[in-house]
C-alpha positions as CSV (number, residue, x, y, z in Angstrom):
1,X,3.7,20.9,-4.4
2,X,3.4,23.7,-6.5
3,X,3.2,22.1,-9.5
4,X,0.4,19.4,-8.0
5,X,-2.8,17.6,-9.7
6,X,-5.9,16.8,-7.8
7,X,-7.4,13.6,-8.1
8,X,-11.0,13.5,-7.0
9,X,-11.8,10.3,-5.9
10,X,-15.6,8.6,-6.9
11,X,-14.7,5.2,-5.1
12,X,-12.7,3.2,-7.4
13,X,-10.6,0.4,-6.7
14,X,-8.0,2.1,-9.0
15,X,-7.8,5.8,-7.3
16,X,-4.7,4.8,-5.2
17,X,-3.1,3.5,-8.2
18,X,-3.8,6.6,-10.4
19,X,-1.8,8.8,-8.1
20,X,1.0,6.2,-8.0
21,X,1.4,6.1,-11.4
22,X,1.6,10.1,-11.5
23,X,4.0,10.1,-9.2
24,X,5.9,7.3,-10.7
25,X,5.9,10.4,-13.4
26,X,7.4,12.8,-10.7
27,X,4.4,14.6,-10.4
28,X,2.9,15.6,-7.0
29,X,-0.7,14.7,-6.6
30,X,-3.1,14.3,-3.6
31,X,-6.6,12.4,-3.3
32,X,-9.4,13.4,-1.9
33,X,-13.2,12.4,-2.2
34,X,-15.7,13.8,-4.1
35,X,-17.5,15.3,-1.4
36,X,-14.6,16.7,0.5
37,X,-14.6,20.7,1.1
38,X,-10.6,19.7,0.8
39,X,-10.6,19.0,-2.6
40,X,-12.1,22.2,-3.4
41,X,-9.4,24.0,-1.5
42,X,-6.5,22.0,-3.0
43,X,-8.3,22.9,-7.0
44,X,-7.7,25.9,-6.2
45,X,-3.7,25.7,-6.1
46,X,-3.2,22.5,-8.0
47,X,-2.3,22.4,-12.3
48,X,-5.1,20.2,-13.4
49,X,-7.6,17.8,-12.2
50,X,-8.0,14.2,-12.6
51,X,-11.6,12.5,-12.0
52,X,-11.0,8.8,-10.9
53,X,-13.7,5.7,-11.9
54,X,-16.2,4.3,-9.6
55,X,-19.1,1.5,-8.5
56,X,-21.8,3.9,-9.3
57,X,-24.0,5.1,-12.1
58,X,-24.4,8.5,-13.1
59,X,-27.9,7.5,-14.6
60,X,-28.6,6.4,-11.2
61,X,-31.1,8.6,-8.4
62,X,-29.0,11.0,-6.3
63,X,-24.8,9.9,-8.0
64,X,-21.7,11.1,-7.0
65,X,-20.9,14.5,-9.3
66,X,-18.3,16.9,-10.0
67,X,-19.0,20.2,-7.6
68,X,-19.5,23.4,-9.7
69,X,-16.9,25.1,-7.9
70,X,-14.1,22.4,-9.2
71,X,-15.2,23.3,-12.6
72,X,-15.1,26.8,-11.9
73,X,-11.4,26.5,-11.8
74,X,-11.0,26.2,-15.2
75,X,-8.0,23.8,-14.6
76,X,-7.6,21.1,-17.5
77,X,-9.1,18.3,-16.5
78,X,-9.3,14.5,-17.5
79,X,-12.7,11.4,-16.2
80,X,-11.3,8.3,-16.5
81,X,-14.3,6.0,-16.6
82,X,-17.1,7.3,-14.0
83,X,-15.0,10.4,-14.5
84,X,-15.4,10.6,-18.1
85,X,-19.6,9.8,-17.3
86,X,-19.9,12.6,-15.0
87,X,-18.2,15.3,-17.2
88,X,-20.7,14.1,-20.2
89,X,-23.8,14.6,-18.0
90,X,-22.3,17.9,-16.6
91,X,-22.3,19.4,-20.1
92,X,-25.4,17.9,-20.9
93,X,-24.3,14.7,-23.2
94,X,-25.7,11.2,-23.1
95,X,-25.1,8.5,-20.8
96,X,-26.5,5.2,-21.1
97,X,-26.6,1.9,-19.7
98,X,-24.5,-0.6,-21.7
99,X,-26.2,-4.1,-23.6
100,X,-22.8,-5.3,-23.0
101,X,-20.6,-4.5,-20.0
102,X,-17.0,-4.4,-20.5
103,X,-14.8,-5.9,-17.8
104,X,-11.1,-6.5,-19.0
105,X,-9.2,-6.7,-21.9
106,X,-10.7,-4.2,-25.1
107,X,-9.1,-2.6,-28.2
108,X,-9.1,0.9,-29.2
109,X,-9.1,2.8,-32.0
110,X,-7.3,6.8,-32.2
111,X,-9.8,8.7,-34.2
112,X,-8.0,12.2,-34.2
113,X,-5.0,14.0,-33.4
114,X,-5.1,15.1,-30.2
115,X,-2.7,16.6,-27.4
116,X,-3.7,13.3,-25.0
117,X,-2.5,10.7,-27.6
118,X,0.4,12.9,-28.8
119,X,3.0,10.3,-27.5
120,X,1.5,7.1,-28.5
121,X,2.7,6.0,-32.3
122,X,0.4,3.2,-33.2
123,X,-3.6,4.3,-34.4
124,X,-4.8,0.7,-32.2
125,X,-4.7,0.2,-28.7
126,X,-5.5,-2.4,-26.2
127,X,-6.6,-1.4,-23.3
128,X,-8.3,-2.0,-19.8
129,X,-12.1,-1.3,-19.4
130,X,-14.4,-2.1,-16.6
131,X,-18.0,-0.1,-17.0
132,X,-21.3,-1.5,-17.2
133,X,-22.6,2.5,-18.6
134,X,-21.2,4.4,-21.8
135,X,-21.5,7.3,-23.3
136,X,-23.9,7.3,-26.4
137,X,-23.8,11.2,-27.0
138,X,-21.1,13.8,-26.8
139,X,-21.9,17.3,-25.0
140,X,-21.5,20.1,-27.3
141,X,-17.7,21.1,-28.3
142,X,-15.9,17.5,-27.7
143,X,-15.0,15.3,-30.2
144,X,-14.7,11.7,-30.2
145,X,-10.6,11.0,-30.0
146,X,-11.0,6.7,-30.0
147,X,-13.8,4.3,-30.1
148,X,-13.9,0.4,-29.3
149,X,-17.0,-1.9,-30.7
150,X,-18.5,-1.6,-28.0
151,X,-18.0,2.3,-26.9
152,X,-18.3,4.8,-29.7
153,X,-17.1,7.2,-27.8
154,X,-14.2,5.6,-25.9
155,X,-12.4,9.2,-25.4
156,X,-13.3,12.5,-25.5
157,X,-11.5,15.7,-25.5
158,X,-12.8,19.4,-26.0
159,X,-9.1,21.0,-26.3
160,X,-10.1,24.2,-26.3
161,X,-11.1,23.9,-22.7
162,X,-8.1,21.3,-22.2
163,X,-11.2,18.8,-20.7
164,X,-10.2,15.0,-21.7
165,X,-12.2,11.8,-20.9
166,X,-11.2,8.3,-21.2
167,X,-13.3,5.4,-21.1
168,X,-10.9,3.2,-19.8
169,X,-8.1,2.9,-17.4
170,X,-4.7,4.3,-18.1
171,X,-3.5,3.6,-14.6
172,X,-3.5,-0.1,-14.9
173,X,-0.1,-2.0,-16.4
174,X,-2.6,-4.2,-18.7
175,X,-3.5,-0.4,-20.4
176,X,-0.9,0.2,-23.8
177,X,0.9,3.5,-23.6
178,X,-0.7,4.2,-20.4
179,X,2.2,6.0,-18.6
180,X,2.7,8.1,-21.4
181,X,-1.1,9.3,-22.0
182,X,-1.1,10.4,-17.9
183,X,2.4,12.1,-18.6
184,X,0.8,14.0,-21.4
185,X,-1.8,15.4,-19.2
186,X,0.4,16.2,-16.5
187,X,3.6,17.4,-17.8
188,X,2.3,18.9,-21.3
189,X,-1.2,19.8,-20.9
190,X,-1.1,20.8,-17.2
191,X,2.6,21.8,-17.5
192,X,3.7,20.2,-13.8
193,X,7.2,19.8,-13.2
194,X,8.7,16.5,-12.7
195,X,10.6,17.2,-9.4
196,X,9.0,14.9,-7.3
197,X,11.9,12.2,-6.6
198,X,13.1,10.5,-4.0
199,X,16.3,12.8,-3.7
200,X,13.9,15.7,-3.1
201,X,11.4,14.6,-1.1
202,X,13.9,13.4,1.3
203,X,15.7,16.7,1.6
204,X,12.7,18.9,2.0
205,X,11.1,16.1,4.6
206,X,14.5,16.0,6.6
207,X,15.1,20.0,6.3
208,X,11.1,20.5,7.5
209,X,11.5,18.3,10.7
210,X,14.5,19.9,11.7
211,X,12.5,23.2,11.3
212,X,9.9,22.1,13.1
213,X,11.9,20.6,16.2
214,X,14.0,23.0,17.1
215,X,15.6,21.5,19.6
216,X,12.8,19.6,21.0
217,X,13.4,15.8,21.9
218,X,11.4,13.0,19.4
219,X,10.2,9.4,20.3
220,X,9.4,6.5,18.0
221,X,8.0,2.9,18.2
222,X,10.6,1.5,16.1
223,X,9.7,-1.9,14.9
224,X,12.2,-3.0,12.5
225,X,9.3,-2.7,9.3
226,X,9.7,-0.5,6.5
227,X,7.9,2.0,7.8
228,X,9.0,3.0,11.0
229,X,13.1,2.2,10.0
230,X,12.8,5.1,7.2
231,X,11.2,7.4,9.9
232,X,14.0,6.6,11.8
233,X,16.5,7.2,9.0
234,X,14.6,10.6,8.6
235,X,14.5,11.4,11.7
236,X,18.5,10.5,13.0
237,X,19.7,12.9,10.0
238,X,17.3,15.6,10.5
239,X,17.9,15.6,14.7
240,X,20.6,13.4,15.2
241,X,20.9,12.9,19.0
242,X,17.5,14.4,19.9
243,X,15.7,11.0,19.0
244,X,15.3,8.0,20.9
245,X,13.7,4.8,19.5
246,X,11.6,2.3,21.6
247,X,12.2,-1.4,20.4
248,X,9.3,-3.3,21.9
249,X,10.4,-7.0,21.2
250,X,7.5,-9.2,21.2
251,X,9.2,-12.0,21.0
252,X,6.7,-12.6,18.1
253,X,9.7,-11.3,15.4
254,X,11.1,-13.9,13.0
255,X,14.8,-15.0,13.7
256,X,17.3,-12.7,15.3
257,X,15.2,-9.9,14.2
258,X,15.7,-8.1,17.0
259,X,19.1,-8.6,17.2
260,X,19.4,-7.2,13.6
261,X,17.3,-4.3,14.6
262,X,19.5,-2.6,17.4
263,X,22.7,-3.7,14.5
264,X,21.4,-1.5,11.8
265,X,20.3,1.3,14.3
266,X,22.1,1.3,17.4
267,X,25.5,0.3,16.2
268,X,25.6,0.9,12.8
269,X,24.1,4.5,12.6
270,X,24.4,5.3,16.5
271,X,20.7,5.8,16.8
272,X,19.7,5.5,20.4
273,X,17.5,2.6,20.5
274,X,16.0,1.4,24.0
275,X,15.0,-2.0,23.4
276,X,12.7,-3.8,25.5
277,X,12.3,-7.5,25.6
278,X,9.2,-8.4,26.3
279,X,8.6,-12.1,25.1
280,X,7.2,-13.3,28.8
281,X,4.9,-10.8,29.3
282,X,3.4,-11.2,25.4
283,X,3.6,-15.0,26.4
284,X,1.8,-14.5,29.9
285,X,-0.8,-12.0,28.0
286,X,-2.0,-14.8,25.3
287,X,-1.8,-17.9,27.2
288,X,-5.2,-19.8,26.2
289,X,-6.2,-17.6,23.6
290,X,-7.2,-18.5,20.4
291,X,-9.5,-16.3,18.7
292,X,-7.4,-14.0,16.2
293,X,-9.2,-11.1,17.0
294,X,-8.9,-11.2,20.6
295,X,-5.1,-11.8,20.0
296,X,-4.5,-8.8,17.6
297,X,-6.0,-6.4,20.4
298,X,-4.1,-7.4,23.6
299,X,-0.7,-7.9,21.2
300,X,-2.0,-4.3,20.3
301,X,-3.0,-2.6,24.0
302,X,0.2,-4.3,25.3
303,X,2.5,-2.6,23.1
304,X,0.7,0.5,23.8
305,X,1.0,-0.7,27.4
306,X,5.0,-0.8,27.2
307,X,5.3,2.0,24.6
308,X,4.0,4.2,27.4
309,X,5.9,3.0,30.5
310,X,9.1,3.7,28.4
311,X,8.1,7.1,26.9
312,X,6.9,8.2,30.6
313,X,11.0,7.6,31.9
314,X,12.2,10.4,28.7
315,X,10.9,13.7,30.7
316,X,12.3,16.1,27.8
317,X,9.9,14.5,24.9
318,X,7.8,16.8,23.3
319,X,6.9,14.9,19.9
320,X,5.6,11.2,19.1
321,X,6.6,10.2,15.4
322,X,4.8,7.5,13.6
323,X,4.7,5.9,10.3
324,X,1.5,7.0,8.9
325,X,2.0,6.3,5.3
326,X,-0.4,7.7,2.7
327,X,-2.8,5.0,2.2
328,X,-3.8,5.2,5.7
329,X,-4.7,9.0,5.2
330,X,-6.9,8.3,1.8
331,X,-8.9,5.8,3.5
332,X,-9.5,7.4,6.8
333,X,-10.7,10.8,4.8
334,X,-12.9,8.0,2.8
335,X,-14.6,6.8,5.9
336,X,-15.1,10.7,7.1
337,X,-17.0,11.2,3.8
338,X,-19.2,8.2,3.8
339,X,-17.2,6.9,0.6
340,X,-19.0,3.6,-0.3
341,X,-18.1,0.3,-1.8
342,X,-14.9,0.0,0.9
343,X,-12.9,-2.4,-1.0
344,X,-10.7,-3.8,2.2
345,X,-10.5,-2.0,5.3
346,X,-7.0,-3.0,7.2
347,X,-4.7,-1.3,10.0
348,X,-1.8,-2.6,11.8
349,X,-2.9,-3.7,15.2
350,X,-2.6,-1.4,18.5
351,X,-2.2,2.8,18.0
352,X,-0.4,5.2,20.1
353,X,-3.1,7.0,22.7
354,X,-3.5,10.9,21.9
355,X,-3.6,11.5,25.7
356,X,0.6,10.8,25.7
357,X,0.5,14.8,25.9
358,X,2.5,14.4,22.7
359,X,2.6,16.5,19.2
360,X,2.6,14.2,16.4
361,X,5.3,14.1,13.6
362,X,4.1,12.1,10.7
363,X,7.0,12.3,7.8
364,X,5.4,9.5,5.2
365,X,1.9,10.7,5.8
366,X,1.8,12.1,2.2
367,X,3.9,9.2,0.4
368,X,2.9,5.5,-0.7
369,X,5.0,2.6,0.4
370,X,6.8,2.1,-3.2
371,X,8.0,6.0,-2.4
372,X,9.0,5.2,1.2
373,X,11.1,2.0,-0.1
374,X,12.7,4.4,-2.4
375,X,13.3,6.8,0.2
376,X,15.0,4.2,2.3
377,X,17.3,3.3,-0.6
378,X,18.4,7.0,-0.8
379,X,18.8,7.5,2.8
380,X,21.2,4.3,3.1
381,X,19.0,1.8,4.0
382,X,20.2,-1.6,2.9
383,X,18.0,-3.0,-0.1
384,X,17.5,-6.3,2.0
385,X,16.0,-4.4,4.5
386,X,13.5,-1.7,2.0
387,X,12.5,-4.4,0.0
388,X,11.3,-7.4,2.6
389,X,7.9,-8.7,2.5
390,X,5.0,-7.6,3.8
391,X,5.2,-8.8,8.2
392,X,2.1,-8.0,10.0
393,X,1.9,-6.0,12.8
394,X,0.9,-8.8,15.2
395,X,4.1,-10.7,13.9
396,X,4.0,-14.3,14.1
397,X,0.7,-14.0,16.9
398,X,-1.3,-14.2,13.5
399,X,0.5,-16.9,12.1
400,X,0.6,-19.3,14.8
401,X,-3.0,-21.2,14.9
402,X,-4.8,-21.5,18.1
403,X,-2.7,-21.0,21.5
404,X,0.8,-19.2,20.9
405,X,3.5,-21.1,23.1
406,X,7.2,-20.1,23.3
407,X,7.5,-23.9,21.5
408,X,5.4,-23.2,18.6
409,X,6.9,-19.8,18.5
410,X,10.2,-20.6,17.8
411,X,9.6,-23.9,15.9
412,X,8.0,-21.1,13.5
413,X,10.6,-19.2,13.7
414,X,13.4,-22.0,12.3
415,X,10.6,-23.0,9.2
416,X,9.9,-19.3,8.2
417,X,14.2,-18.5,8.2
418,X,14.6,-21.9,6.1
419,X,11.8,-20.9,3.7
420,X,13.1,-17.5,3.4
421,X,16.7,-18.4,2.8
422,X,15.9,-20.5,-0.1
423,X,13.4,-18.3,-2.1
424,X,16.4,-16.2,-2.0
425,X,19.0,-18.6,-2.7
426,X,16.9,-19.9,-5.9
427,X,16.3,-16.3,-7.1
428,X,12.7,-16.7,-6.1
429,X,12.0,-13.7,-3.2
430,X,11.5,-11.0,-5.2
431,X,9.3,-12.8,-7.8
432,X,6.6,-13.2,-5.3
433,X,4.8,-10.2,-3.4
434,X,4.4,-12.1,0.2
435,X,6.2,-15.2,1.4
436,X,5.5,-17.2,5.5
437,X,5.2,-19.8,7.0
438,X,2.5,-20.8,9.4
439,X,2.5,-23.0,12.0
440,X,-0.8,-25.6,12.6
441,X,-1.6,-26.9,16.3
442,X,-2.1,-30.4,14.8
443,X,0.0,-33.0,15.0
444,X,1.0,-35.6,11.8
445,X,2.3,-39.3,11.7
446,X,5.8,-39.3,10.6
447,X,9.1,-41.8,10.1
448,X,12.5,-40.8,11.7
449,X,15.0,-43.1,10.9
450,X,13.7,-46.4,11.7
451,X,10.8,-45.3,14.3
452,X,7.5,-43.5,14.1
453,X,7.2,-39.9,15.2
454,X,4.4,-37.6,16.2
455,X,5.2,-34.0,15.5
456,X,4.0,-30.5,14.1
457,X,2.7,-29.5,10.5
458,X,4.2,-26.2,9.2
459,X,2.2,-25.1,6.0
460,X,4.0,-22.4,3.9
461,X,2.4,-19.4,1.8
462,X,3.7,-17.6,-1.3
463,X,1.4,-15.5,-3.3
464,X,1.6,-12.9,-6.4
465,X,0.0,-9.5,-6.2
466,X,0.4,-5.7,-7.4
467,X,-2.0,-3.9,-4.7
468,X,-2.7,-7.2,-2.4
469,X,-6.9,-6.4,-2.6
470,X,-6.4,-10.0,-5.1
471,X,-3.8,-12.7,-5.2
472,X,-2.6,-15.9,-6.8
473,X,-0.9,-18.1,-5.2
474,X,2.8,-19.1,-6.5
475,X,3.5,-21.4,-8.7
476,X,6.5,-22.2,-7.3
477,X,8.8,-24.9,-9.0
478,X,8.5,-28.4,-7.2
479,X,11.7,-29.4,-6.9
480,X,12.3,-26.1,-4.6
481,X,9.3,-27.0,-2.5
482,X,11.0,-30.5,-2.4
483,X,13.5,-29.2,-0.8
484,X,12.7,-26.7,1.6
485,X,10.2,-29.4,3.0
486,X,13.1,-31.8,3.4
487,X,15.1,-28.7,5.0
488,X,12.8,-27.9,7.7
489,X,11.9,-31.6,8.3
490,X,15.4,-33.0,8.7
491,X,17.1,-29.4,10.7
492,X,13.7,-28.5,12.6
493,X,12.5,-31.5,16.0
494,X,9.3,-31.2,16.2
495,X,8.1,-30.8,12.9
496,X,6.9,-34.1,10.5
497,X,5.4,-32.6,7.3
498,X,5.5,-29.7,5.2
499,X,2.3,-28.4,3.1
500,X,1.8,-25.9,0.9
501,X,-1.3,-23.5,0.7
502,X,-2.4,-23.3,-3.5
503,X,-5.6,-20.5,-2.3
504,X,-5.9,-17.4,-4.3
505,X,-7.4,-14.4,-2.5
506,X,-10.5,-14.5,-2.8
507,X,-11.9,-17.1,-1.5
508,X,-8.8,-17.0,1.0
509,X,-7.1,-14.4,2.5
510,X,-3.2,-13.3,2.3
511,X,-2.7,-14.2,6.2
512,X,-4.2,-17.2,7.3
513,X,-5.6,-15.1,10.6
C-alpha cells in the first residue's frame, strides 16, 4: 500500500473497472468519490492520481471538479474522459459540447512521443469512447499527444508536470494497448511497485488477523459461496482452532450442496463447522408467499434469526467475520456522498445485526471478486469451487416462481444439477458468466409413453457478461439444448417441457426474480 494510486471517482460506470485493471497490473489502488474528505487523505500517501469518467458535464451549472487540495499534491496525474474535461477547465482550456457524440468504437492517431504511449508500437489506435463534450482548446503547457476526426485533442499530456488526459477509455478490453498505457502511468511515470499478488496479499491478510486476534475466538456465516469459503480459508490458517463456522442450510442450496460444504471444510481441512438444517422452518416461513421481495426479506431475517441462536450458544466469541468484498465498500461510500447516476444498486439478502456485541473482521473488504477467486486458488481452494457461477443469496427462493414447496424445490434441484453437468461435460461452463435453471408454477400437456401427462415447465438461463450491469444471452449450440431438455424430461417425474430464456439484460434481468 505504499506504492498505491488514488482513483477519484466522478460516477462512471467504468471506475470499478479502472481499478481492476490496475490491479490486474499489481498495483494497489483504492476508490473514492470526488467529494470524499477520504480521498484527500489517501492523495496524500498515494504515487499518482487517476481521475475516472462520468454522466456529467463540466460545461454544466454547479459539475463535479477536482478539489484544489488533490492538485496540491503535485502527484502525476491522468482524466480519462470526464477526468481529462475537468483538468482542461481547471487550467483554464476549452470545453465544449460535441456536434457529434461518440459512443463506441473510434480510431486514434499518436501525434508525439510521449512517456504515456512509450509502450505502444503502432502510430493508430482503436479505441473506446463514450462522451457527448470535448475538448476544443488545450490549457497552457499541454500538448496534444493523439487526435480522432472527431476529437482534436483526444490526449493530452503536460510532462513536465507528469499531468496526462485521455479522451477515451483505456480500462475497457475493446481499448488497443490499454493495459499497457495504465502500466505506463503506474509503474513508470508514478513509479509503483508491482507487489500486489495474490501470494502477498494472502500472507499479509492471514499474518494481520492473527495479529489482531490474539487469541480471541471468531464466528462466520459460512455459506458455501465464494466469498465466505475464502474467509474461511483465511481465517482456519491465520487461527486455526479459534474459528467456528455456522452452516445455515436453507434447504434452498442446489444438490448436495450442503453435504459438499461440511466435506471441503469439516473433513477435509478440519474446520469446525456447526451446520444447521433448517429446510422446515424456511419451508414453514414461505408457505403462501409469492412476492419476491417479501421472500428475499424473511429468507434474510430468518437466517439472521438462526445465525444468532447459534452464535448466542459460543460464550468465548469476541469477533463476527464476514465477506464484505470491495464492491460493496465503493458503493456504500457512493451512497454516503450523494454519488448520482447509481448504475445498479444490489446486496445479498439478510445482514448480520451490529447489536451481536461483536467486533467485525472483514478480510476481502479491500479486494474485488476476480482477486478473492485468486486468492482461493492460492489458499487451496479447489478451482471447481473459486470459479462457480454467480448463486444468489436467497438460493433457489428467487428461482422458484410463486409459492416455494419442498416438491418444486427439489424438482429444481434435479434440472439445475443436469444442466450444470452438461455445460461442463460439453466444455461449455466456463464460456458463459451465469448458468440456472428456474422452475415455473404452470403446468404443460405432455406424452409419456403411450399416455398423456400433466407436469411442470423448467425454463433454463445462460447469459454472457464481463461486469453483469448488461448481458446477452448464450447462444448455446442446439443440439446441447436438445439434450439436456431430453435429460431432465426423461430422469426428472414431474417435469413435461424444457424452455429456454433468449432475453438480454436489459429489458430482462440476470435472475428472473
Amino acid at each position: 500500500m505504499n506504492d498505491a494510486l488514488l482513483i477519484m471517482d466522478f460516477g462512471s460506470q467504468y471506475t470499478q473497472l479502472i481499478a481492476r485493471r490496475v490491479r490486474e497490473l499489481g498495483v494497489y489502488c483504492e476508490i473514492f468519490p470526488w467529494n470524499s474528505a477520504k480521498a484527500i487523505e489517501f492523495a496524500q500517501k498515494s504515487k499518482g492520481i487517476i481521475l475516472s469518467g462520468g454522466p456529467e458535464s463540466v460545461t454544466d451549472k454547479n459539475p463535479p471538479f477536482i478539489p484544489e487540495k488533490i492538485l496540491a499534491e503535485n502527484k502525476p496525474i491522468l482524466g480519462i474522459c470526464y477526468g481529462m474535461q475537468a483538468l482542461t477547465t481547471y487550467f483554464d482550456g476549452i470545453v465544449s459540447q460535441s456536434t457529434k457524440r461518440e459512443f463506441g468504437y473510434a480510431d486514434v492517431s499518436i501525434e508525439n512521443d510521449n512517456k504515456l504511449f512509450k509502450n505502444i508500437d503502432i502510430d493508430n489506435l482503436n479505441v473506446w469512447m463514450s462522451h457527448g463534450d470535448k475538448v476544443t482548446a488545450l490549457p497552457e503547457g499541454f500538448d496534444v499527444i493523439a487526435k480522432s476526426n472527431n476529437a482534436p485533442y483526444a490526449a493530452m499530456a503536460d510532462e513536465k508536470r507528469m499531468i496526462y488526459g485521455l479522451q477515451f477509455h483505456p480500462e475497457v478490453t475493446h481499448t488497443q494497448f490499454g493495459a499497457e498505457i495504465l502500466s505506463a502511468f503506474a509503474v513508470d511515470i508514478c513509479g509503483c511497485a508491482t507487489d500486489w499478488t495474490p501470494h502477498n496479499i494472502a500472507e499479509v491478510a492471514i499474518d494481520d488477523m492473527r495479529q489482531k486476534i490474539g487469541d480471541d475466538h471468531v464466528i462466520l456465516g459460512l455459506s458455501g459461496g465464494v466469498d465466505s469459503s475464502v474467509v474461511a480459508a483465511l481465517l482456519h490458517q491465520a487461527i486455526g482452532t479459534q474459528l467456528t463456522c455456522i452452516f445455515v442450510d436453507t434447504g434452498l442450496l442446489r444438490l448436495n450442496e450442503g453435504d459438499m460444504v461440511m466435506d471441503m471444510f469439516a473433513d477435509h481441512m478440519g474446520v469446525h463447522v456447526i451446520r444447521v438444517n433448517a429446510e422446515a422452518r424456511y419451508l414453514k416461513a414461505l408457505e403462501n408467499v409469492t412476492d419476491p421481495e417479501k421472500k428475499r426479506k424473511i429468507i434474510g431475517g430468518l437466517f439472521v434469526d438462526i445465525f444468532e441462536e447459534e452464535a448466542s450458544k459460543i460464550d468465548d466469541a469476541k469477533y463476527l467475520a464476514q465477506g464484505t468484498i470491495y464492491p460493496d465498500v465503493i458503493e456504500s461510500a457512493g451512497i454516503e456522498n450523494g454519488q448520482a447516476h447509481v448504475i445498479k444498486s444490489h446486496h445479498n439478502v439478510g445482514g448480520l445485526p451490529a447489536d451481536m456485541g461483536l467486533d467485525l473482521i472483514e478480510p476481502l473488504r479491500f479486494l474485488f471478486k476476480d482477486e478473492v477467486r485468486r486468492i482461493g486458488i492460492e489458499l487451496g481452494l479447489p478451482e471447481h469451487m473459486v470459479y462457480r457461477h454467480p448463486f444468489p443469496g436467497p438460493g433457489l427462493g428467487v428461482r422458484i416462481l410463486g409459492d416455494i414447496r419442498k416438491e418444486y424445490a427439489d424438482l429444481l434441484r434435479l434440472a439445475d444439477h443436469i444442466f450444470i453437468e452438461e455445460l461442463v461435460n460439453y466444455d461449455l461452463y466456463d464460456k458463459t458468466s451465469q448458468a440456472f435453471a428456474v422452475f415455473l408454477p404452470v403446468k404443460s400437456v405432455g406424452v409419456m409413453g403411450d399416455g398423456r401427462c400433466y407436469d411442470y415447465v423448467i425454463a433454463l438461463r445462460a447469459v454472457e457478461t464481463i461486469d453483469f450491469m448488461t448481458a446477452r444471452w448464450a447462444n448455446l449450440p442446439y443440439d446441447f439444448l436438445d439434450h439436456v431438455s431430453r435429460r431432465i424430461v426423461n430422469e426428472i417425474k414431474g417435469i413435461s417441457r424444457v424452455v429456454y430464456d433468449i432475453s438480454g439484460k436489459p429489458p430482462a434481468t440476470i435472475e428472473w426474480e
